[in-house]
Every structure is written in structure tokens, then in C-alpha cells.
N, C-alpha and C positions, 0 to 999 in steps of 0.2 A: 635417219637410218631405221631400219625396219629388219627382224629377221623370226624365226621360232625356236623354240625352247624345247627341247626333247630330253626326256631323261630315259636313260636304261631300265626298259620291266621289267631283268630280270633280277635282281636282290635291291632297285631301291624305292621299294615304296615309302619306307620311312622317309628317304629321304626327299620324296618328291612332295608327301606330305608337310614338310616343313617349308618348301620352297614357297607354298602357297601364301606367304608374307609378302614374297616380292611382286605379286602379279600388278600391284602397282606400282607405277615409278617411283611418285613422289611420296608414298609409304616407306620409312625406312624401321627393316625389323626389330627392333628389342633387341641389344644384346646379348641376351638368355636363350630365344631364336636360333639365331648366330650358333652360339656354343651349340646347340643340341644338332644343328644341322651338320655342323664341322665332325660333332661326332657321330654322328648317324654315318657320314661319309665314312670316317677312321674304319668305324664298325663294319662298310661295306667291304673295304679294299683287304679285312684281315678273313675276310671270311675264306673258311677253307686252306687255310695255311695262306691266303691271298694270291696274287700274282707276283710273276718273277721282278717287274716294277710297275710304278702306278702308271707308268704309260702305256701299258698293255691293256689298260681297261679303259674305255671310253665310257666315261658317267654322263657327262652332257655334250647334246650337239646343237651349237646354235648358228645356224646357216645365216650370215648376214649380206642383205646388199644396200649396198651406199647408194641412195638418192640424191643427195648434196654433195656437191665437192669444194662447198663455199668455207671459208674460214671465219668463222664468225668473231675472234679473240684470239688476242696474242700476247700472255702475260707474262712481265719479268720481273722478279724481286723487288730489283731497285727504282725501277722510272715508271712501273704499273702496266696497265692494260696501252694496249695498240691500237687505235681505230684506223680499219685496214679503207675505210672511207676516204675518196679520193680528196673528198673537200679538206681534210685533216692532213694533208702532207707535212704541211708545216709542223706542228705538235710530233709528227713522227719521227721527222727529222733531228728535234729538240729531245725527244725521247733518247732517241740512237743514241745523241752527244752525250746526253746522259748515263746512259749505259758503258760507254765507250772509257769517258773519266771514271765512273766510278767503279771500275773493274780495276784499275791499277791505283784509286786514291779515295776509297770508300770514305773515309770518315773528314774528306779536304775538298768533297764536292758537295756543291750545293746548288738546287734547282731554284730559278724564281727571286733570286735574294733581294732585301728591301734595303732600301737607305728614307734615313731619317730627314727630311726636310720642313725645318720650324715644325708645326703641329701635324702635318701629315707625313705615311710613308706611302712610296710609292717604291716599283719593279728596278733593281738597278741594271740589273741584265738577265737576259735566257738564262745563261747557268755561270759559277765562279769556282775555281779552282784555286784552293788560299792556303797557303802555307805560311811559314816566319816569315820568311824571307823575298817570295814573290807571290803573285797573283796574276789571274789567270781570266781575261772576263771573253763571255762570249756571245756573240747573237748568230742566229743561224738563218738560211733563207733557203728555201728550196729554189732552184730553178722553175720548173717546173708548174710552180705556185706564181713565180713573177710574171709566168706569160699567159697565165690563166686568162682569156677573154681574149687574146691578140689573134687567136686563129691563126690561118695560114697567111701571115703580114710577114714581110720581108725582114730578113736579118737585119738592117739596120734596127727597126724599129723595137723587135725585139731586145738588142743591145740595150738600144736607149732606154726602156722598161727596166732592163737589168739595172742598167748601172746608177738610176734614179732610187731603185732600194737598196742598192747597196750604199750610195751615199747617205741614206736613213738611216742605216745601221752604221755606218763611221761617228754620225751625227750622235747618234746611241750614246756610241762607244765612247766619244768624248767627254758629252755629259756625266755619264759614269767615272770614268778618269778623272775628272777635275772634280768632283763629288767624294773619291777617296784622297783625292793631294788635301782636300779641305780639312780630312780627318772625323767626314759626316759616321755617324754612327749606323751601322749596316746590322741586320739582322736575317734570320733565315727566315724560309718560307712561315712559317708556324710560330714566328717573332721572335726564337733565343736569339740573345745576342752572339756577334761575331767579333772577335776579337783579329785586330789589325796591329801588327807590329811597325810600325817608325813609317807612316804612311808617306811621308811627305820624300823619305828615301827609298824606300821599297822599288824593286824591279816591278813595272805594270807589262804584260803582254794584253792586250785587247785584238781578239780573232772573230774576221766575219768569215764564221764556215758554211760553205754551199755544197748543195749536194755533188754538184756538177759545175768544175770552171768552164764554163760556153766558152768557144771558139772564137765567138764574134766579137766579146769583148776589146774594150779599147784597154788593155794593160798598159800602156804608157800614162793613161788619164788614172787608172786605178792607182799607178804607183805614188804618181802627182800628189792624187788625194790622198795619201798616207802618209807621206812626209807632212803633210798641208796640218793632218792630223796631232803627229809629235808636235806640229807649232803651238797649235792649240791647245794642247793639255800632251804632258810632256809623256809617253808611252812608246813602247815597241806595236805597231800597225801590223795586220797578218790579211791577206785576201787571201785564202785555202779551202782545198775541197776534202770531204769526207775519209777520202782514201788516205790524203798524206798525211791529215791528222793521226790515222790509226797508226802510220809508218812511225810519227813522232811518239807517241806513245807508246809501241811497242819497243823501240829500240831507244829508249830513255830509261837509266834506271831510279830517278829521283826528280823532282822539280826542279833544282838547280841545274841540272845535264838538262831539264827537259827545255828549261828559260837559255842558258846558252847558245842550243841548237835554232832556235824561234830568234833571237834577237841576229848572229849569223845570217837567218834568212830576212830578216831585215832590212838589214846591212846590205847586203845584197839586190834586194829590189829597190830598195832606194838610193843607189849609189849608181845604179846601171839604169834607174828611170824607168823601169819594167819589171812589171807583177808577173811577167808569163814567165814562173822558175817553178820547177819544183825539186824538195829535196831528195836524193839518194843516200840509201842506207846500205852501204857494204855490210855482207855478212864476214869478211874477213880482211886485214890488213891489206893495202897495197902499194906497193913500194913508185916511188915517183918516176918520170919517166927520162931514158937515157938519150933517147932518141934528139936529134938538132930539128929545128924547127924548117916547117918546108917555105921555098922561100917565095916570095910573096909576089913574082910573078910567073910563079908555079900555075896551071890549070887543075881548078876547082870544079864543083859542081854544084849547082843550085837545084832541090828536086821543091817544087813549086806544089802542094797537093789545094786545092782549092776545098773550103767547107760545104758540103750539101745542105740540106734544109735540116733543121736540127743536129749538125754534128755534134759528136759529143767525144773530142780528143782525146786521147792518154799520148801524153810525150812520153812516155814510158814504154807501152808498147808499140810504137812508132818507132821508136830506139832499136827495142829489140831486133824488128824487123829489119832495120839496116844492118844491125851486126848478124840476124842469120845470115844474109844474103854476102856478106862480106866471108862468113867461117864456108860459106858452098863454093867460094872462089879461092879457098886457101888462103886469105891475104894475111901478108908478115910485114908487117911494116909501121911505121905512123901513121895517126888516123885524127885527123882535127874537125871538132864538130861544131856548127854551130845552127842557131836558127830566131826566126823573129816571125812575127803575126804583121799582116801590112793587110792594106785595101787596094784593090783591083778592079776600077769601079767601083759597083756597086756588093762589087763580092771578096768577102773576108781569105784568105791563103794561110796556110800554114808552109813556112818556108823553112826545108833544112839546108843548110851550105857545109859541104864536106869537103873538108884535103887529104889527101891521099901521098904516101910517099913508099911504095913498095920497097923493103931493103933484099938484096940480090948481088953477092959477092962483094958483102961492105958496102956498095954502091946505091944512093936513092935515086931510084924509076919515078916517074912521072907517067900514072895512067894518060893515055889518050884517047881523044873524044868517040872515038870505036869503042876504047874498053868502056867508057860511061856508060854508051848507050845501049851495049849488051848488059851491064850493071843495074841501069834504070829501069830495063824491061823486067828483070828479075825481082825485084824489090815491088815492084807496082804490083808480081802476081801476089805479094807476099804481105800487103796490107789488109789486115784485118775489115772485111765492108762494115762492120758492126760502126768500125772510128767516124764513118760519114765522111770521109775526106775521100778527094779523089786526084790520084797524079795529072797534071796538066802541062800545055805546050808553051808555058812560061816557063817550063824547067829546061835548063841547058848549061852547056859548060861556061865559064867565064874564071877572073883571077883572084887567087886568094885573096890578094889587097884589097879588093873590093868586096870581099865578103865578110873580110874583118871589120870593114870602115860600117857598113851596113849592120851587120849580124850582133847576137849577145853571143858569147860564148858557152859552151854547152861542157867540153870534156875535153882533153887533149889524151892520147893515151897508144902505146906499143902494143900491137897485137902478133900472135905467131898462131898463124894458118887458122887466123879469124875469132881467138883468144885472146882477151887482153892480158895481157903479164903488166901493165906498170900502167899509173893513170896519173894524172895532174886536172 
């Protein structure tokens, strides 16, 4: 940055005379300086019974124009400076998680942390979250970083990069688990000791957080690998991205509510054998739903969006999208969602299956394959291009049965004129 320095001729010579300290940068004035300049100033602004406020008088003008728009540092209290350096995502990523814990668990995070092995220590994980009663370990991976050299190579192969470091980091994650069941002595970055309560019963969650859940992953092998996990050192397993960390943290008011909701998601992916979940946090109660189930050779709809070259999904606003496009049609009725990640070839799908049951003088309708396809068209203007996905001519109508048999479940829920009133 570059600009110049003007002061007013007319009452401040004093005070321009004193400025003459700063015409170097890296000179910093005396605080005696200071004082005598402050009052020179005082002394300008009273002269004459002064002005009616001190914004009426312009003392300095200094015309600036910005030559750089570059950011050269980004410092925060707790995790330190940011290198906005492309090589360094990883550390910034670690930074973030950092940040991210220790805004709601300042004095229960810790970056770095060692465990004791015979005469040496070594890293036990990125960062730990440790309370009485549970613990919190974490390694992080950028996307981003894992496909660092792949170039434009086909989604399989970037998968397969993916899912080789995240098995490094389960790999991690185990070692460290079975390192605290041991009741190994763990210390912080800067060697205090850490104190571990009843290690051998203690809740463990161990999360590999990514910046981004890619699309292309295989979540039925990441779920595999998690349960694979608990066998091996007995722990709650987490595959999660950035976002829904923040979502669990903000809407948890303690580590025990924070470990119930994490082990629930757990539960969950390893019972249904699929990591592609993630969690929803109601901002208000919702009452269950009244609605009879639609019956199961009811006509469904499968909408089929295939992944483009880097997509980067949010089932969340993919969600949304179907319920705007459902509240532009008035729909009142039952609404059953589901959906699953499959290969198509050589190309990964994001697949959602939805039932539809319009209520109409007590009575459930049965959209038809007319109303889909004006449905489909509407929905397709109404996805985000940012998500990388894109509707394709594998979507079509077919029967609930078979999208039960196929599909993970998403949400069951009553809507009135594209509102949901009750959810399950």
C-alpha cells in the first residue's frame, strides 16, 4: 500500500512539526512524542472556541491506493497464524478443527497430544477433546490434499487415493485407541501431563474429519472399515465432513450430549452398512407422523443425478431442493424419502427414491407418471450447479418396494402445501 500524508496549513504547524517522528515506518515515536502530538492536536481543535465537532475539521488527509489484494496472514488466538499457502491445506484444515473445539471446550482441547511409549513419545493424534468421562480423538485430511498429483484422472482412481488415506487415518485412529485402553500416559503438546479417567471404561469417539465427503466414495467399504475398527480397539468410528462437525457442536451443550449424538451416528452407519448419513439438527420439536404408510406397490420415483468431475455434494441442499419444488406444487400429503450412492459403469450417481401419497378428502392419491415428469423437470431447474451433479435418464418412475429393498432411508414425514408438520 502506498498513499500521502497531508496536514492542514492552516493552525497545524505544531502539529505537523511533531509528526516528523513517523516519516519512518519502522521508527516508532517516544511516548513523550505521542503525548505532545495528541496535545498539539487537543490545542488545534479548541482554538477559537473550536468547531461545532471534531468532524468538521479535516487535520489529515491521506489518500490511499491498494497495490496488493494478497493476504499475506490470518491469525487467531487459539490455533496461531494460517498459511493461506496452497501446499499447507492440510495444517489449515487442522487449524480450523482446532478452532472450531476450542470455541466451545477451551481448556478440554488439545492440539498435537503425545503418549508415552517405553522411553520415547510420540503424536497420538491431530487434536483430542477429553473430558471425565469421554474422549474425543481426531485426524483430519483434506480432500483436496489427497488428490494432490492425480490431475484430471478419472473418479475411480481418485476414490481409490481417497480411501487409501483414510484407511491411514482409521489405522491412526486405532493405534491411538488401543494406546489409551492400555492406560499409556499421554501428555500435551509442551509435555504437561494429561489426566485420563478409568481409561479402560471411558466412552472413546475417534473421527476422521474431511474437508469434503467426495461423492465418489465407496460408503458401504468406509462403513465396513469402521465397524472393522470397533473390532480392533473397541471405539465409536466417525467418517465426517467439516460442516456436520460444526452442526454437532453447535447444537450440543456438553460432551455427554455431544458423545450420545456421535455414537447414535454410529449406530447408524454401521447397522445399515453405509457411511453416506448425515446428521439433522431440528431447530424446534417435531411431533411424529400420523399419516399410514404408502403401500408398496404404490409408484415411486427414482431421480438419478449422476456426479461431474469433482462434485462436491451436500445432501442437505439437495434436500432442500426437493422440498422447494414440492412447497411450488402445494403438496399435502406423505412424503417418504430415501436414497443411496451406486456405480453406473464407470460413473458414481447420487440416487434419491421418493413416495409420494397426496391427502385429498381423507383420501391418498397416487401421483402419476405425468405428475413426476412435470415434478422432475422442476426440481432439475432447481439444483444448485455449484453441487456437480447433474439429473439424468436413469431417473424414472418405478415401485416403492423396490426402493425400499435397494434405498437407506432418509426421513418419513407429513407435509401441508409443501410444509412439513410431523417427521419420523
Amino acid at each position: 500500500m502506498e498513499g500521502d500524508l497531508a496536514v492542514n496549513p492552516a493552525q497545524g504547524e505544531e502539529f505537523s512539526a511533531l509528526l516528523g517522528a513517523w516519516r519512518v515506518p519502522s521508527v516508532v515515536a517516544p511516548e513523550t512524542t505521542q503525548e505532545r502530538a495528541l496535545d498539539a492536536f487537543e490545542k488545534h481543535l479548541k482554538a477559537n472556541s473550536g468547531p461545532k465537532s471534531s468532524s468538521q475539521l479535516t487535520v489529515v488527509v491521506a489518500p490511499i491506493r491498494l497495490e496488493s489484494k494478497e493476504v499475506l496472514r490470518l491469525s487467531l488466538g487459539t490455533s496461531g497464524d494460517f498459511d493461506f499457502d496452497y501446499a499447507n491445506e492440510g495444517a489449515n484444515l487442522e487449524q480450523t478443527l482446532h478452532e472450531l473445539l476450542a470455541s466451545k471446550y477451551p481448556s478440554h482441547t488439545f492440539r498435537s497430544p503425545e503418549v508415552q511409549l517405553d522411553t520415547k513419545k510420540r503424536e497420538l493424534t491431530d487434536l483430542l477433546l477429553l473430558s471425565k468421562t469421554e474422549m474425543f480423538l481426531f485426524e483430519s485430511k483434506v480432500m483436496a490434499v489427497l488428490e494432490r498429483g492425480l490431475g484430471d484422472v478419472t473418479a475411480e482412481k481418485r476414490a481409490k487415493s481417497t480411501m487409501k488415506n483414510f484407511q491411514k487415518a482409521i489405522g491412526q485412529l486405532v493405534g491411538a485407541v488401543r494406546q489409551v485402553r492400555k492406560n499409556a500416559p499421554l501428555f500435551t503438546q509442551d509435555g504437561s501431563p494429561l489426566t485420563v479417567h478409568h481409561s479402560e471404561q471411558m466412552k472413546i469417539h475417534a473421527l476422521v474429519v474431511v474437508s469434503s465427503a467426495n461423492l465418489g466414495l465407496d460408503f458401504r467399504q468406509i462403513a465396513a472399515e469402521l465397524t472393522s475398527a470397533d473390532s480392533q480397539a473397541s471405539a465409536f468410528y466417525h467418517f465426517l465432513d467439516l460442516s456436520e462437525l460444526q452442526q454437532h457442536i453447535a447444537f450440543t451443550d456438553d460432551t455427554p450430549q455431544l458423545s450420545l449424538h456421535l455414537q447414535r451416528r454410529f449406530e447408524v452407519a454401521t447397522g445399515s452398512q453405509n457411511a453416506a448419513i448425515r446428521t439433522r439438527f431440528m431447530r424446534q420439536p417435531v411431533k411424529p407422523v400420523s399419516s399410514s404408510p404408502i403401500a408398496a406397490n404404490a409408484a415411486g420415483y427414482i431421480f438419478a443425478f449422476m456426479a461431474l468431475l469433482r462434485a462436491d455434494l451436500d445432501g442437505q441442499k439437495l434436500t432442500k431442493n426437493l422440498f422447494s419444488a414440492l412447497k411450488e406444487h402445494a403438496f399435502s400429503g406423505r412424503s417418504e424419502l430415501y436414497h443411496r450412492i451406486v456405480k453406473r459403469g464407470r460413473d458414481a450417481y447420487y440416487d434419491l427414491g421418493v413416495g409420494l401419497a397426496w391427502q385429498k378428502d381423507g383420501q391418498a392419491e397416487i401421483p402419476d407418471a405425468a405428475w413426476w415428469r412435470v415434478f422432475e423437470a422442476r426440481l432439475a431447474s432447481l439444483v444448485d450447479p455449484g453441487l456437480g451433479i447433474q439429473l439424468s435418464n436413469h431417473s424414472g418412475v418405478t415401485t416403492l418396494e423396490l426402493i425400499r429393498q435397494d434405498f437407506e432411508p432418509v426421513a418419513v414425514m407429513d407435509l401441508k402445501n409443501g410444509v412439513a408438520v410431523s417427521c419420523d
